[in-house]
Jmol script that loads the backbone (N, CA, C; Angstrom):
load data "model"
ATOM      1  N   UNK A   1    -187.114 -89.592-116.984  1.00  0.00           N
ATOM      2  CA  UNK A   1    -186.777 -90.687-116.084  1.00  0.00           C
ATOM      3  C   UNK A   1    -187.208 -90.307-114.670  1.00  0.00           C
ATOM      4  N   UNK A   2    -187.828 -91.457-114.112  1.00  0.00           N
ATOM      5  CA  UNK A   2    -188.288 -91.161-112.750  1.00  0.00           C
ATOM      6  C   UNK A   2    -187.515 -91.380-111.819  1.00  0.00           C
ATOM      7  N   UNK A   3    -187.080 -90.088-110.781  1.00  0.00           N
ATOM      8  CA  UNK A   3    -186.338 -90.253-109.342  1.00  0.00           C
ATOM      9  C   UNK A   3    -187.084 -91.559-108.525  1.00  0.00           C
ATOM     10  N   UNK A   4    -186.055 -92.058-107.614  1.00  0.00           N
ATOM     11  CA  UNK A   4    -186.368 -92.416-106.555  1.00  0.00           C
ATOM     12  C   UNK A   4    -187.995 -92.133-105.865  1.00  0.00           C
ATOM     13  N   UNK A   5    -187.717 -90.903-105.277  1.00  0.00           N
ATOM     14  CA  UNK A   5    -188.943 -90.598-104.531  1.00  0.00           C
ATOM     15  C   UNK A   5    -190.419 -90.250-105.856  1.00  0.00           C
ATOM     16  N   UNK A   6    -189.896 -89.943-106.431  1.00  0.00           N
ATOM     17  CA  UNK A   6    -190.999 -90.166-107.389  1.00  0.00           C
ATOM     18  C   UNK A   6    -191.677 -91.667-107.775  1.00  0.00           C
ATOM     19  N   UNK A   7    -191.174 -92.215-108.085  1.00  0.00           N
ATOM     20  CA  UNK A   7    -190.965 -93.504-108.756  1.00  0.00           C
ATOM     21  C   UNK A   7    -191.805 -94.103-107.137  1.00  0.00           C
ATOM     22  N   UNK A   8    -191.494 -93.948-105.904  1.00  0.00           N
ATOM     23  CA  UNK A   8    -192.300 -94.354-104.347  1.00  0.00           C
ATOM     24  C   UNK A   8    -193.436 -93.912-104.889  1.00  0.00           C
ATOM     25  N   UNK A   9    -193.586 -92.389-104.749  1.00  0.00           N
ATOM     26  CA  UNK A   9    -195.216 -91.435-104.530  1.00  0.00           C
ATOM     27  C   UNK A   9    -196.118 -91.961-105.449  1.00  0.00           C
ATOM     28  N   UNK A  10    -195.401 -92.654-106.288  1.00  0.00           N
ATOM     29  CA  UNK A  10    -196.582 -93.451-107.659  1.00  0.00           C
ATOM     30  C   UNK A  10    -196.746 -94.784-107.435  1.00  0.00           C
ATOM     31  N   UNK A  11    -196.026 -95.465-106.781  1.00  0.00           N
ATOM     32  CA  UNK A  11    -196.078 -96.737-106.725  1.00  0.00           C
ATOM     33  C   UNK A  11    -197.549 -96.305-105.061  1.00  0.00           C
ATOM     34  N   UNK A  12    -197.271 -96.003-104.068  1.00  0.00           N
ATOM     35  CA  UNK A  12    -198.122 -95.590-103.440  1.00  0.00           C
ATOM     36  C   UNK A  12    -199.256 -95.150-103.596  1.00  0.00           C
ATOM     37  N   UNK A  13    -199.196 -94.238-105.088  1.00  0.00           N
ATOM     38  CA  UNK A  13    -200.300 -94.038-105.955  1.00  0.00           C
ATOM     39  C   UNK A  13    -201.196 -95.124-106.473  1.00  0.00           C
ATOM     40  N   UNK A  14    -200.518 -96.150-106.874  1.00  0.00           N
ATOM     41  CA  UNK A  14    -201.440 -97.342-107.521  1.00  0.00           C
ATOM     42  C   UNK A  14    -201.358 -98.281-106.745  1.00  0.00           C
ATOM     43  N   UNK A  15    -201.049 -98.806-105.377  1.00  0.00           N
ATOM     44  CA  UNK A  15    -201.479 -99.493-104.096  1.00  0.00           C
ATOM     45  C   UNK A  15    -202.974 -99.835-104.559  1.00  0.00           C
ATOM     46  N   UNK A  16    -203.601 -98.916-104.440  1.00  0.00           N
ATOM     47  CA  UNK A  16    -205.127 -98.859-104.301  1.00  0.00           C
ATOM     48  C   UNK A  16    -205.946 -99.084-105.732  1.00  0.00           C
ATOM     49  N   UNK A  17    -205.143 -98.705-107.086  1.00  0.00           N
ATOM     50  CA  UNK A  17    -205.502 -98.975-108.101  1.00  0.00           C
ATOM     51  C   UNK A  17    -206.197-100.517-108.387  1.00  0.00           C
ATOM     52  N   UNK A  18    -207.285-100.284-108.982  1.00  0.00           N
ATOM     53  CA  UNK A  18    -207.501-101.545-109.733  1.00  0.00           C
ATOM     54  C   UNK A  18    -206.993-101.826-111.396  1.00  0.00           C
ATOM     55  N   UNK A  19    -206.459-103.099-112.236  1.00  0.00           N
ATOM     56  CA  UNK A  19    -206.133-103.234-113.291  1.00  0.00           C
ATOM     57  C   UNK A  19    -207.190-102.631-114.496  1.00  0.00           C
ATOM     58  N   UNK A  20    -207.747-101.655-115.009  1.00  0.00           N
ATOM     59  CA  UNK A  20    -208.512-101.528-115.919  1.00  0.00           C
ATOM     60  C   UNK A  20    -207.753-101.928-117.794  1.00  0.00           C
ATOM     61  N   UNK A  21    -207.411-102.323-117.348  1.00  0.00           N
ATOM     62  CA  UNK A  21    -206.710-103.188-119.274  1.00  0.00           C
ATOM     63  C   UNK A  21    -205.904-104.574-118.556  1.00  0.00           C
ATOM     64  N   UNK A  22    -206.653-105.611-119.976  1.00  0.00           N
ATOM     65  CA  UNK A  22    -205.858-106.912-119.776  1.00  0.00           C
ATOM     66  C   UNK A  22    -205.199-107.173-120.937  1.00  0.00           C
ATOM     67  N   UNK A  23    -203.972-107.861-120.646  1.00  0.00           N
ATOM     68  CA  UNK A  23    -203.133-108.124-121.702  1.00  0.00           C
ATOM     69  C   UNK A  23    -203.085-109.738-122.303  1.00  0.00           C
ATOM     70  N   UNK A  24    -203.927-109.933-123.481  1.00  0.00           N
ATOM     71  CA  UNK A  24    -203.919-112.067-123.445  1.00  0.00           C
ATOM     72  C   UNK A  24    -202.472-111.687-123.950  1.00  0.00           C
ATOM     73  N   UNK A  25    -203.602-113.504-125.042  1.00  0.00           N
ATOM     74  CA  UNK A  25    -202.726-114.191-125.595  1.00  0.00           C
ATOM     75  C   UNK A  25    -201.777-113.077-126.938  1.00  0.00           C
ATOM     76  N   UNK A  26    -202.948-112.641-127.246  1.00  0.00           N
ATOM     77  CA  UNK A  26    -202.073-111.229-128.294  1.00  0.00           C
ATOM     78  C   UNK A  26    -200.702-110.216-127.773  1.00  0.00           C
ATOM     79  N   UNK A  27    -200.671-110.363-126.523  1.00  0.00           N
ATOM     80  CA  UNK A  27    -199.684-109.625-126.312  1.00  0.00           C
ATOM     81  C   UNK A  27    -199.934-107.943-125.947  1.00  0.00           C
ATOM     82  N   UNK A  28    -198.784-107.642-126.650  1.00  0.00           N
ATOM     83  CA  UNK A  28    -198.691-105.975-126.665  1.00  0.00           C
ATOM     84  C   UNK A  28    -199.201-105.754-127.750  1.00  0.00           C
ATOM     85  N   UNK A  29    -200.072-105.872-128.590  1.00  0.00           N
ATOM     86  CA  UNK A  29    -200.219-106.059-130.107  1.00  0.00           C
ATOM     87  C   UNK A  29    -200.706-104.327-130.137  1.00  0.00           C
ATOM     88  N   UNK A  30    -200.948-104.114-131.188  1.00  0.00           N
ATOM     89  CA  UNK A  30    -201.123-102.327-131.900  1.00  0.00           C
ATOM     90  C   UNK A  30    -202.195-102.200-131.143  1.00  0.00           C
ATOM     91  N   UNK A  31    -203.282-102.514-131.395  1.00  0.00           N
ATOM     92  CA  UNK A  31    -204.667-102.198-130.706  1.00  0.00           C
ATOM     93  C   UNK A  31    -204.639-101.949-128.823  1.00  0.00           C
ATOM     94  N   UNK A  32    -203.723-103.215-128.140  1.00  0.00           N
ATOM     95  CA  UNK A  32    -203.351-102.617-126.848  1.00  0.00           C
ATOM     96  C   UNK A  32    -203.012-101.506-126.509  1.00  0.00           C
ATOM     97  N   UNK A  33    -201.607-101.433-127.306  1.00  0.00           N
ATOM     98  CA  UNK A  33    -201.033 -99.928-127.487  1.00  0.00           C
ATOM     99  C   UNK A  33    -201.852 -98.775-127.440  1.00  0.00           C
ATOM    100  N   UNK A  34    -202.546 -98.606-128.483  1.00  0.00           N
ATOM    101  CA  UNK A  34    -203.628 -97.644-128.694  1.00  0.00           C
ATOM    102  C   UNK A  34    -204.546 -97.420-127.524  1.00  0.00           C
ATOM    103  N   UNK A  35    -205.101 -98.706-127.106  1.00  0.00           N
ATOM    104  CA  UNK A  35    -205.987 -98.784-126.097  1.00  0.00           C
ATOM    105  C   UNK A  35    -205.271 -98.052-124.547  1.00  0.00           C
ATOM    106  N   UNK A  36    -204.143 -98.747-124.379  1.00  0.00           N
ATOM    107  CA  UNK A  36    -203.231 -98.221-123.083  1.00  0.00           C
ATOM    108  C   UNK A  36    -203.081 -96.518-123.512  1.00  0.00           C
ATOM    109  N   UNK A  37    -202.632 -96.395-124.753  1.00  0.00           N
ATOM    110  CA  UNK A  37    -202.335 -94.796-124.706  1.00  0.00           C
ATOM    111  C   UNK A  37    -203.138 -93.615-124.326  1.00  0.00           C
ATOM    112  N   UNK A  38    -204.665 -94.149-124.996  1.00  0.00           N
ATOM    113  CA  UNK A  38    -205.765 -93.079-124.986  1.00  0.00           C
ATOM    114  C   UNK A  38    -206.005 -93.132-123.386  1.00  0.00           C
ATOM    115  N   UNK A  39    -206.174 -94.649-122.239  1.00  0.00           N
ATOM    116  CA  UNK A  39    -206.142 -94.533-120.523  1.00  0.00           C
ATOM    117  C   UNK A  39    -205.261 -93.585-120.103  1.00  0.00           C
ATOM    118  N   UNK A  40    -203.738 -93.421-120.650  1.00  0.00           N
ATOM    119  CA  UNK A  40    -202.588 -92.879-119.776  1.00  0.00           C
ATOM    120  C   UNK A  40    -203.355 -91.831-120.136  1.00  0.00           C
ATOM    121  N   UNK A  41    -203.747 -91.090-121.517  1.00  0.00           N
ATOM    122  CA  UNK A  41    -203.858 -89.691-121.927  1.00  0.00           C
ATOM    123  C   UNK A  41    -204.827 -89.254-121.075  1.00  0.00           C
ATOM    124  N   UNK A  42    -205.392 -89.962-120.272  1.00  0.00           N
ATOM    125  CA  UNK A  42    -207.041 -89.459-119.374  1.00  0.00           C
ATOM    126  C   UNK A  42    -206.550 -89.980-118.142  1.00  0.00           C
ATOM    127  N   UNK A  43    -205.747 -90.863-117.508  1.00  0.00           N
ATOM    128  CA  UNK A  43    -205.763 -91.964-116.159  1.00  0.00           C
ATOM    129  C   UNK A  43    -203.956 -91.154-115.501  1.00  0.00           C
ATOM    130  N   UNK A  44    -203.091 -91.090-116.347  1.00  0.00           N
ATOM    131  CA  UNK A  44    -201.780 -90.656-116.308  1.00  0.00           C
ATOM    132  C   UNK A  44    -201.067 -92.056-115.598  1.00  0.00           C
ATOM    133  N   UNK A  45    -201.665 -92.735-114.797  1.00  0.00           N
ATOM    134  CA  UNK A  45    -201.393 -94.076-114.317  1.00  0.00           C
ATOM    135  C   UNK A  45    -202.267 -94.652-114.446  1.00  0.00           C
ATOM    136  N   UNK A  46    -201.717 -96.336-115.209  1.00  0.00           N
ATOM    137  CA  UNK A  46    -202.620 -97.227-114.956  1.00  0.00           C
ATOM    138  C   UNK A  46    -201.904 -98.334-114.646  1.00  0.00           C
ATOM    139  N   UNK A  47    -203.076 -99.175-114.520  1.00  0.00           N
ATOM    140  CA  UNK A  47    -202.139-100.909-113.709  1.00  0.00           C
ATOM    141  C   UNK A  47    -202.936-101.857-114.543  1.00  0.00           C
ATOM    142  N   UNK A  48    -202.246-102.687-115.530  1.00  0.00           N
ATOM    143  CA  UNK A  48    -202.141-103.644-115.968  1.00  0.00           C
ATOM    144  C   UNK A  48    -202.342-105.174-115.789  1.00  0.00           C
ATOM    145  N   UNK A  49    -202.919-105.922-115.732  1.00  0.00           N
ATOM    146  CA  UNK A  49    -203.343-107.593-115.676  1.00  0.00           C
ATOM    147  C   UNK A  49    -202.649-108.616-117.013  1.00  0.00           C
ATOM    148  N   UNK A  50    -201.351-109.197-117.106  1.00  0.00           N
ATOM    149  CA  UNK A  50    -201.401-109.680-117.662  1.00  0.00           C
ATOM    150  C   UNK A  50    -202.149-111.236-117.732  1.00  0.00           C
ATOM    151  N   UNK A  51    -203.030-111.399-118.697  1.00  0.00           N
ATOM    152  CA  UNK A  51    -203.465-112.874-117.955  1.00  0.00           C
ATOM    153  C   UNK A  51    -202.600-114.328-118.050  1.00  0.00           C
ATOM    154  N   UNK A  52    -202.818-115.048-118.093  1.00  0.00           N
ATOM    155  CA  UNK A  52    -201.975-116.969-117.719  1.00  0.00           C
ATOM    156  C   UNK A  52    -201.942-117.164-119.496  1.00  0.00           C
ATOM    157  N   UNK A  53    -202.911-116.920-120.079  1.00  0.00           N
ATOM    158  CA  UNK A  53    -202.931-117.394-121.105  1.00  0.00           C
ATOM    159  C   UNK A  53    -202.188-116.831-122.232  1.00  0.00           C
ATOM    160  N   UNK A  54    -201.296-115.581-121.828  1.00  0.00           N
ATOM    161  CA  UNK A  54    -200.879-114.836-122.881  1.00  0.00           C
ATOM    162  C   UNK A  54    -199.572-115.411-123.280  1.00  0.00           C
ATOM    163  N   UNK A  55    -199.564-116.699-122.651  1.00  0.00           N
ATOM    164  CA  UNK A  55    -197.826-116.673-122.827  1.00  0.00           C
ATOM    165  C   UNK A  55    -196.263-116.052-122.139  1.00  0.00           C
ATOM    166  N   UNK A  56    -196.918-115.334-121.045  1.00  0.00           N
ATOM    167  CA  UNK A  56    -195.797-114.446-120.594  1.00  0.00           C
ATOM    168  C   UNK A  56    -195.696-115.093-119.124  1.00  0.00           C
ATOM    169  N   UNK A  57    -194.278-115.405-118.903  1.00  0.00           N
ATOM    170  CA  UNK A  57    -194.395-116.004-117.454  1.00  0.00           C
ATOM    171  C   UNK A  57    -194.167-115.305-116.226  1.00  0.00           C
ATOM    172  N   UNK A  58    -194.716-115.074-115.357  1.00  0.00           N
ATOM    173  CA  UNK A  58    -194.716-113.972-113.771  1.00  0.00           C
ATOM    174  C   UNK A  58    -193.541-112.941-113.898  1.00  0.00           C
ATOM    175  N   UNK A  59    -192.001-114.325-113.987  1.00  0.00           N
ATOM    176  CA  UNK A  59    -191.038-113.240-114.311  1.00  0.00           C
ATOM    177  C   UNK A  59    -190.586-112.522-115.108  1.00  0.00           C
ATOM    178  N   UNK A  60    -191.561-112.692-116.249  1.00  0.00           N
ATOM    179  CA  UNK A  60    -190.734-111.950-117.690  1.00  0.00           C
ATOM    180  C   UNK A  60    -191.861-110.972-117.646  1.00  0.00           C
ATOM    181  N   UNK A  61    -192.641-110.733-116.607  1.00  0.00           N
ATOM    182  CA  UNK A  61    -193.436-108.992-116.556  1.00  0.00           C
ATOM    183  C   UNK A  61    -192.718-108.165-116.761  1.00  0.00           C
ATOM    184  N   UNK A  62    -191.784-107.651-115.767  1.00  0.00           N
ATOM    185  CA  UNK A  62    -190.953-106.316-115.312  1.00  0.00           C
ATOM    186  C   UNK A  62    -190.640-106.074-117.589  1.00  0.00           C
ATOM    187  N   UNK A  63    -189.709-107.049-117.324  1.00  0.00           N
ATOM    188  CA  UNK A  63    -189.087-107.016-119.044  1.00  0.00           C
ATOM    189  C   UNK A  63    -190.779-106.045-120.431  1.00  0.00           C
ATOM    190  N   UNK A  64    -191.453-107.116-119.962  1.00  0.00           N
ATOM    191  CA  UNK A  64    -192.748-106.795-120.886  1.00  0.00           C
ATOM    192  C   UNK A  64    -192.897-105.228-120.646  1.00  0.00           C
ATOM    193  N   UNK A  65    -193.055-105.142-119.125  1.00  0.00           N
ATOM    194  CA  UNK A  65    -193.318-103.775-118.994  1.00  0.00           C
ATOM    195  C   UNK A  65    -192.376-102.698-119.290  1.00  0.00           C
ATOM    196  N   UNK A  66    -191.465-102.657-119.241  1.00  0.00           N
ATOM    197  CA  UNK A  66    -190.682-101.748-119.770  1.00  0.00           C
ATOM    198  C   UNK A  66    -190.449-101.672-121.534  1.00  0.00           C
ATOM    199  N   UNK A  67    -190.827-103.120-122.120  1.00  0.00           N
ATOM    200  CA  UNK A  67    -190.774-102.694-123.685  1.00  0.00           C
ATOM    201  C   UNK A  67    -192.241-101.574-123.691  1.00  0.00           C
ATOM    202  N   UNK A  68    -193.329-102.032-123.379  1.00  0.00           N
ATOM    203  CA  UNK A  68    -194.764-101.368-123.596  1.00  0.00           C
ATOM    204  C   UNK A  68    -194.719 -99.789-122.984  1.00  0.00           C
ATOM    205  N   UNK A  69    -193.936 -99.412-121.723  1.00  0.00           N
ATOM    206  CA  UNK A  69    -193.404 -98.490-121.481  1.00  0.00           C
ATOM    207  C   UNK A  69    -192.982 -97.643-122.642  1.00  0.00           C
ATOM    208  N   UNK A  70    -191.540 -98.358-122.822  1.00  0.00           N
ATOM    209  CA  UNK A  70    -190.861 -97.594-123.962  1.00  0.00           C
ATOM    210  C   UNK A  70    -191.448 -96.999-125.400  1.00  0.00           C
ATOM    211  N   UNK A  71    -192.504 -98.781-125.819  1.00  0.00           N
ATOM    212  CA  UNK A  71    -193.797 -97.817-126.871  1.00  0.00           C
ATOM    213  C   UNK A  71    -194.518 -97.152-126.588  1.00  0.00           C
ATOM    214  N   UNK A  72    -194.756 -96.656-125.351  1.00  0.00           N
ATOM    215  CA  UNK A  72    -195.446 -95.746-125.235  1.00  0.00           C
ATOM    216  C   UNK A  72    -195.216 -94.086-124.925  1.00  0.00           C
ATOM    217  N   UNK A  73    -193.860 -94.193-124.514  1.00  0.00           N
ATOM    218  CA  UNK A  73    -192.755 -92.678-124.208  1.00  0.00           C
ATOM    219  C   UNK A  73    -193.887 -92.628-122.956  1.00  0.00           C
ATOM    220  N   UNK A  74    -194.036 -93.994-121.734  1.00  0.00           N
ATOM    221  CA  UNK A  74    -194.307 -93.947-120.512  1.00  0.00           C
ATOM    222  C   UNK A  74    -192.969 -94.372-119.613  1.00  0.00           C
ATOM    223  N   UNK A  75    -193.114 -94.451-118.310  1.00  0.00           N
ATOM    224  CA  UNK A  75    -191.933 -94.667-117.178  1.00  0.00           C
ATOM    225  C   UNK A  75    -192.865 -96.033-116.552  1.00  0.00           C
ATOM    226  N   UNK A  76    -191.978 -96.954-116.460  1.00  0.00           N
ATOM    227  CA  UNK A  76    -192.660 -98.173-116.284  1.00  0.00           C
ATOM    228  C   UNK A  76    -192.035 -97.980-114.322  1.00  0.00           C
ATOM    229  N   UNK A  77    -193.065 -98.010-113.268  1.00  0.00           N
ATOM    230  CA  UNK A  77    -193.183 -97.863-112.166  1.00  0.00           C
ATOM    231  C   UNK A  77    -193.116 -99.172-111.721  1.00  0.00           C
ATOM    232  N   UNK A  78    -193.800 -99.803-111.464  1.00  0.00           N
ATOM    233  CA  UNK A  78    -193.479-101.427-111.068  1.00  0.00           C
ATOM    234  C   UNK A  78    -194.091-102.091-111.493  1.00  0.00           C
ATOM    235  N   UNK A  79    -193.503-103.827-111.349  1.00  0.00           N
ATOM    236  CA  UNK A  79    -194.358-105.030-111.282  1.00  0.00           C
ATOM    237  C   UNK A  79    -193.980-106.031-110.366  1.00  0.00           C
ATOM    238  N   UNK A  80    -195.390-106.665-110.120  1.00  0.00           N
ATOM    239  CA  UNK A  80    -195.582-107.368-108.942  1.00  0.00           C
ATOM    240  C   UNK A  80    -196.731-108.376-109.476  1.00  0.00           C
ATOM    241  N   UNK A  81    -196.071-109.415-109.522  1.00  0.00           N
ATOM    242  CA  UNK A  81    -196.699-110.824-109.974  1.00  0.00           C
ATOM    243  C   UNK A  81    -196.936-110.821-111.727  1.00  0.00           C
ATOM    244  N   UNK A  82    -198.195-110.721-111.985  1.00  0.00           N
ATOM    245  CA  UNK A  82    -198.532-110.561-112.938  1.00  0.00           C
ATOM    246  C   UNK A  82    -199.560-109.447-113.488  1.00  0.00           C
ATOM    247  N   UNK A  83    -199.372-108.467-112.663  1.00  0.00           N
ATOM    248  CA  UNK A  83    -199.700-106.888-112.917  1.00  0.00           C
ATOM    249  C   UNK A  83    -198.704-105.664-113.069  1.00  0.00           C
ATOM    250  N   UNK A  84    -198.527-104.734-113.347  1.00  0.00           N
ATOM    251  CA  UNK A  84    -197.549-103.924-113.771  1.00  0.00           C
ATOM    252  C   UNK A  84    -198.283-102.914-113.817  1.00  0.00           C
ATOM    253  N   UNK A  85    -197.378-101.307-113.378  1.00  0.00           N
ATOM    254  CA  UNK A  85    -198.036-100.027-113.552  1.00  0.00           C
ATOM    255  C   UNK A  85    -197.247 -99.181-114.265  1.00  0.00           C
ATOM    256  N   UNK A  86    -197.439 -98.630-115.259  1.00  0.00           N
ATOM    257  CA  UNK A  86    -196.760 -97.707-115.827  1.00  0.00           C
ATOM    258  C   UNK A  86    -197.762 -96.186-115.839  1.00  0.00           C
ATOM    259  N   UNK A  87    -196.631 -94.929-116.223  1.00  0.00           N
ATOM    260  CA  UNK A  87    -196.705 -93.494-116.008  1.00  0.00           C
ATOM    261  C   UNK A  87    -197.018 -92.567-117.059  1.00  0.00           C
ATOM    262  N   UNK A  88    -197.406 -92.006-117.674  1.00  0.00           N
ATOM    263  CA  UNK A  88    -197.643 -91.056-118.303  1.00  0.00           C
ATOM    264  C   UNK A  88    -198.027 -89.408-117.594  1.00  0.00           C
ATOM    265  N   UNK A  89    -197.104 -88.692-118.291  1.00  0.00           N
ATOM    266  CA  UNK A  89    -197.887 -87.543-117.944  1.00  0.00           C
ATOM    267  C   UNK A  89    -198.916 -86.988-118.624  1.00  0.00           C
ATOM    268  N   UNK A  90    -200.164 -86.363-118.522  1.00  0.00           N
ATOM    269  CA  UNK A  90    -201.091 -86.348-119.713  1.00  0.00           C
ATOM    270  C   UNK A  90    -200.536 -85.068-120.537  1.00  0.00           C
ATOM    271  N   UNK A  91    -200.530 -84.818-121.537  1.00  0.00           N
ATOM    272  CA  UNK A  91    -200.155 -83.804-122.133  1.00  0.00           C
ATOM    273  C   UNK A  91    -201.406 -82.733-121.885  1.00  0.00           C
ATOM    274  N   UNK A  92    -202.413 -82.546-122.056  1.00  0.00           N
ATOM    275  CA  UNK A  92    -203.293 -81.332-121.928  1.00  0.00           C
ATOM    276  C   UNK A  92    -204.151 -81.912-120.284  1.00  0.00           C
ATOM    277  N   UNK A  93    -204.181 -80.941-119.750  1.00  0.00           N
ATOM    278  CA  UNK A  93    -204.556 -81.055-118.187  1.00  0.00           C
ATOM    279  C   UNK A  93    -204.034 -82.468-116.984  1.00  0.00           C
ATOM    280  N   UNK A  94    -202.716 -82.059-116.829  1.00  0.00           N
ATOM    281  CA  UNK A  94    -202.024 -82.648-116.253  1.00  0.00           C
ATOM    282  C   UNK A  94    -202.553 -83.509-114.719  1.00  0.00           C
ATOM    283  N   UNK A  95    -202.938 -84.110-114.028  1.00  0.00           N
ATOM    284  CA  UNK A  95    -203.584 -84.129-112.709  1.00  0.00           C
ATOM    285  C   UNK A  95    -202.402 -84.869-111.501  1.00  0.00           C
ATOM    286  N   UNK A  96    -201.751 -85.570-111.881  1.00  0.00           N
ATOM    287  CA  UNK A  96    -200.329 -85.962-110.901  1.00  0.00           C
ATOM    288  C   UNK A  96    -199.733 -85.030-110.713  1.00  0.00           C
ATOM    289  N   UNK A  97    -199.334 -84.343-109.532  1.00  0.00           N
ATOM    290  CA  UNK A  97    -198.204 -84.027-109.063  1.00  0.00           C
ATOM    291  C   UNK A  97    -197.082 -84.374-108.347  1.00  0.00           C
ATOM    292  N   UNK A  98    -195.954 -84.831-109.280  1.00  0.00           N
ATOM    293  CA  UNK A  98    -194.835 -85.627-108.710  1.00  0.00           C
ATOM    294  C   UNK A  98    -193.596 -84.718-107.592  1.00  0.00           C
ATOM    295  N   UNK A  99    -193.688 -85.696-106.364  1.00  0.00           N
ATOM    296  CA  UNK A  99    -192.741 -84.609-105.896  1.00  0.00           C
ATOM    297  C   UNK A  99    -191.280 -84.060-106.645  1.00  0.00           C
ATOM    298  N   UNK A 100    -190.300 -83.091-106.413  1.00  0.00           N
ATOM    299  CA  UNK A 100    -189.630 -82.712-106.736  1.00  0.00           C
ATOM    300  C   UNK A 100    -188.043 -83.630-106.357  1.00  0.00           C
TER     301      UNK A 100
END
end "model"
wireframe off; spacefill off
backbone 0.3
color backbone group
């Protein structure tokens, strides 16, 4: 679980991020999953696009993001509109360093 100041230094972290994965009409479906897991395992953060057409409305992001989080044993960092960033640490060559 991410502290406070952690949970800032990453959100500050992906300010500047662009979305590299979109989420339609499929959802969170298996293949996303997979797809999001192998980014975190190389990216450790990424930021998310859900698009208009998937069915999911602005406010039911945060919710989305924390189930896709949870399948993923990631820390869901924020959402803001209809993008979302979640955390991974990479397991073999780590590159975030979260403050303490």
């Amino acid at each position: 679980m991410l502290k406070g100041k952690q949970r800032s230094y990453l959100k500050k972290m992906a300010h500047n991020l662009k979305p590299i994965i979109q989420m339609g009409k499929d959802g969170p479906s298996d293949s996303f999953i997979n797809q999001l897991d192998d980014m975190l395992e190389s990216k450790e953060l990424v930021k998310i696009n859900v698009l208009e057409n998937s069915g999911f409305e602005a406010n039911d992001i945060s919710g989305l993001a924390n189930d896709v989080a949870e399948r993923l044993g990631a820390e869901f960092v924020q959402a803001i509109g209809r993008k979302f960033v979640v955390y991974r640490e990479a397991d073999e060559n780590p590159e975030i360093v979260l403050p303490r």
